[in-house]
C-alpha positions in Angstrom: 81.2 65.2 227.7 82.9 63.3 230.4 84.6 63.7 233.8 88.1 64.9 234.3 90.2 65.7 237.8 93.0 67.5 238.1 94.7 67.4 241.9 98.3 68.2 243.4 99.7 65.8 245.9 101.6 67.5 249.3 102.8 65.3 251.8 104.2 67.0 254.9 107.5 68.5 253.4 106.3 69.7 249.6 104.3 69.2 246.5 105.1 65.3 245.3 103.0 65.3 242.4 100.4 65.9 240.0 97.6 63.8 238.8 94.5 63.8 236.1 92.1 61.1 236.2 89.4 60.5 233.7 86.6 58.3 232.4 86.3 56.9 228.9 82.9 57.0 227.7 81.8 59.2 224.7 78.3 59.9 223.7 76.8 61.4 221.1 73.5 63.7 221.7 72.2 63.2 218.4 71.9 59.3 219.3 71.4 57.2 222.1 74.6 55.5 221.7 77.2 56.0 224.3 80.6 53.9 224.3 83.5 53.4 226.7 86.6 53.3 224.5 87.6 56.7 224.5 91.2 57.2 225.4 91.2 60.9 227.5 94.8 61.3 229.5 97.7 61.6 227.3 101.8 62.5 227.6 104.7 62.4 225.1 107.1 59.5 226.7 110.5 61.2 227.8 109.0 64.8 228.7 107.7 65.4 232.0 104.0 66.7 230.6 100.9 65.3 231.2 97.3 66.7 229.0 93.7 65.8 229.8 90.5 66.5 228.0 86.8 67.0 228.9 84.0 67.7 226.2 84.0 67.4 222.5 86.5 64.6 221.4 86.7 65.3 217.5 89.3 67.6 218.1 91.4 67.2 221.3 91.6 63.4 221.0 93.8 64.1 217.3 95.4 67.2 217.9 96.9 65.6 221.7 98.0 62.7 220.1 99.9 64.8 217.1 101.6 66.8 219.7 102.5 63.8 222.2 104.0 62.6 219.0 105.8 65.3 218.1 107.4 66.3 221.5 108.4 62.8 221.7 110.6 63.1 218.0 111.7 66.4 219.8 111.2 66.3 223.7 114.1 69.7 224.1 110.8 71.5 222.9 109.8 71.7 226.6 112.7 69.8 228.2 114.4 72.5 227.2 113.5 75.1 229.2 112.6 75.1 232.9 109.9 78.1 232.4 107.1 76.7 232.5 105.4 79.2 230.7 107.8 78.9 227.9 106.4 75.3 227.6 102.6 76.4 228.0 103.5 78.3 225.0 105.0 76.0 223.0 101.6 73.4 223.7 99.6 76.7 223.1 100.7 77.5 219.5 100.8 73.9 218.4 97.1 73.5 219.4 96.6 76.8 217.9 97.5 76.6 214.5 96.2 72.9 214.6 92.6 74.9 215.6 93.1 77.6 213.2 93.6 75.6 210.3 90.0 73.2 211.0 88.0 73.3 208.3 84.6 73.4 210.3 85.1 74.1 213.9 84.1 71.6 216.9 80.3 71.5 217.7 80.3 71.3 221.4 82.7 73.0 223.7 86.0 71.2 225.0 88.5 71.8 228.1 91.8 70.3 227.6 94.3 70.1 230.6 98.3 70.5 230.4 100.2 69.9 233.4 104.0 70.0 233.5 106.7 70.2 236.3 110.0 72.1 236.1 113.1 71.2 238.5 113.1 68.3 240.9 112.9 66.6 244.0 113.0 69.3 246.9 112.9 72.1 244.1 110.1 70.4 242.4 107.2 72.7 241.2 104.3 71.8 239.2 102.0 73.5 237.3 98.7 73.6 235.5 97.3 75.1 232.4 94.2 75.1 230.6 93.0 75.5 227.1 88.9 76.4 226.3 86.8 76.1 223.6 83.4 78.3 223.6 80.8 77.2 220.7 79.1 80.4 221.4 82.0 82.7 220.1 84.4 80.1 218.2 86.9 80.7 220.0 89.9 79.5 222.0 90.8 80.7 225.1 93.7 79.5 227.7 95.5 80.4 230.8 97.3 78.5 233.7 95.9 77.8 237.3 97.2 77.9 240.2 99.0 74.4 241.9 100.2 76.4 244.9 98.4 74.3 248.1 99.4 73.4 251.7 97.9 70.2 251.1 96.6 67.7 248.4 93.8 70.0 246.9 91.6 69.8 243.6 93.3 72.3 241.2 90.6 71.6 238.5 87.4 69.3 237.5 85.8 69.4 234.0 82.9 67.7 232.4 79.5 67.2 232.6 79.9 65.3 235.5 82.1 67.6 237.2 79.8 69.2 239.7 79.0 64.9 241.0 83.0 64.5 240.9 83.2 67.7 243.2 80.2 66.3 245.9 81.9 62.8 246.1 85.1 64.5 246.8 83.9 66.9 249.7 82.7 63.5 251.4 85.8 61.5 250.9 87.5 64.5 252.1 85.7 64.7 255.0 86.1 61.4 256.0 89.5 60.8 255.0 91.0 64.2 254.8 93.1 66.2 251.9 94.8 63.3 250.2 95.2 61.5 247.4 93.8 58.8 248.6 90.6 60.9 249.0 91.1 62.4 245.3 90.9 59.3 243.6 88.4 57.4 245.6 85.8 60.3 245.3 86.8 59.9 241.5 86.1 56.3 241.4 83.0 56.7 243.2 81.5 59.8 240.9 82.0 57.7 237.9 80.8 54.5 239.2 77.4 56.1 240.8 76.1 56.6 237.0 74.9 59.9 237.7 75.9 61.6 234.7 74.7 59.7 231.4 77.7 61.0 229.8 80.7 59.8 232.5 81.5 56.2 232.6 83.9 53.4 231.5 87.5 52.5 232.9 89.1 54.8 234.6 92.5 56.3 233.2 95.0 57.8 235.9 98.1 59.6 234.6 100.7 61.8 236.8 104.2 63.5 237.1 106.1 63.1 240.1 108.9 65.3 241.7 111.3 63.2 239.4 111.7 61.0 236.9 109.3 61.8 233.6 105.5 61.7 233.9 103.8 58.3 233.2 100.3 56.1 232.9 99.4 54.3 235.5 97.2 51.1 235.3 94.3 50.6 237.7 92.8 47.9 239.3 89.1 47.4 240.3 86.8 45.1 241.2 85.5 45.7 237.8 88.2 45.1 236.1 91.7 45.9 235.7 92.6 48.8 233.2 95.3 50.4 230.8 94.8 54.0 229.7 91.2 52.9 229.6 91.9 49.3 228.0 91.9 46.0 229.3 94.2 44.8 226.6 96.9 45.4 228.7 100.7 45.8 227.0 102.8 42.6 227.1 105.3 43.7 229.7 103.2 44.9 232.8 106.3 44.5 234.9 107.2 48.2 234.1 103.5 49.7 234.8 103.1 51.6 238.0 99.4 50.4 239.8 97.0 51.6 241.8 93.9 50.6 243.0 90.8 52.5 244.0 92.1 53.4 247.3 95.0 54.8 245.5 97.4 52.1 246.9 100.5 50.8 245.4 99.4 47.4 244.1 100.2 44.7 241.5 98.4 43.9 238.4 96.7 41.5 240.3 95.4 44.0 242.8 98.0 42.6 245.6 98.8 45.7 248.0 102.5 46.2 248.0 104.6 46.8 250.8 105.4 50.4 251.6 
């Protein structure tokens, strides 16, 4: 099932940004076998989109990596527009007739997350949409959610481990305040407390800014230090943004970085 978050960033002037984090464990309920391998964030390089999922993997793992590879042969498909429900729509009937034309459908439900921002900088917005999969009736379902917040809020959570995510976020909040910094610690926290069976693994961060196209960050923890999940890390980590649990700017090496 797993354990996805879904928060926009405010600092004292505007929205800055918009982050998912997840886990990567999968699990099987027909076995006790779980593994941590499971890549959950993903975004087509050159676009300014970001997608998520929670639940069943069979399909969203394959149909969010066909699309990242198609918007990336063809990123006008949503850079060209700035509606961001034109783009919604574009994601929507890509998944769609990917869904429609399964053979056998998914047998466990699934949540997958698309954020996107249109404009920039000081016209910046971002926004959030979300795309359901009920065993019960077969069918998917989507609609957007709302990013519009005074401060740096939880816009969604997903997963089996959701409602833990939510608890360790009201007490990071409390102690730290709305912030990012509270968002991702609280996240870190959740997974780490093994609470849910299903949530564990490296954690993968991903987000969009108020310019510049969305990216991957790396993490670093005192567990380890991560790569969309991985610690085979690319050859050149010059270019990777980092952050550690704390949600500070750091090295690879977990060195703080002066503001």
């Amino acid at each position: 099932m797993t354990s996805l978050l879904a928060w926009i960033a405010v600092d004292k002037r505007r929205p800055t940004g918009l982050y998912f984090a997840s886990d990567s464990r999968r699990s099987w309920k027909d076995r006790d076998e779980i593994r941590d391998d499971c890549i959950k964030l993903f975004l087509p390089s050159g676009t300014r989109e970001i997608f998520g999922f929670a639940g069943d993997i069979t399909f969203p793992s394959k149909v969010l990596t066909r699309i990242c590879s198609e918007l990336e042969s063809d990123p006008e498909l949503v850079n060209g527009t700035e509606d961001p429900y034109n783009r919604y729509c574009c994601v929507l009937a890509k998944l769609k007739a990917e869904f429609d034309a399964l053979t056998s459908k998914p047998e466990h439900e699934f949540t997958i997350l698309h954020g996107t921002r249109v404009g920039a900088m000081y016209k910046a917005s971002f926004h959030l949409f979300q795309y359901t999969y009920d065993f019960a009736s077969g069918q998917l379902s989507s609609g957007s959610l709302s990013c519009e917040a005074g401060s740096s809020v939880m816009v969604s959570r997903q997963g089996s481990g959701g409602i833990i995510v939510k608890s360790f976020l009201e007490k990071e909040t409390a102690k730290l305040g709305e912030v990012s910094r509270a968002h991702f610690s609280a996240f870190c926290n959740a997974v780490d407390s093994g609470q849910d069976k299903c949530t564990g693994g490296p954690i993968q961060l991903a987000g969009v800014h108020s310019i510049k196209d969305s990216l991957h960050y790396g993490v670093v923890t005192p567990n380890g230090t991560y790569y969309r999940g991985s610690t085979q890390l690319p050859a050149n980590v010059s270019g990777i943004r980092w952050r550690n649990r704390e949600f500070a700017k750091v090295d690879s090496l977990g060195n703080v970085l002066p503001r």
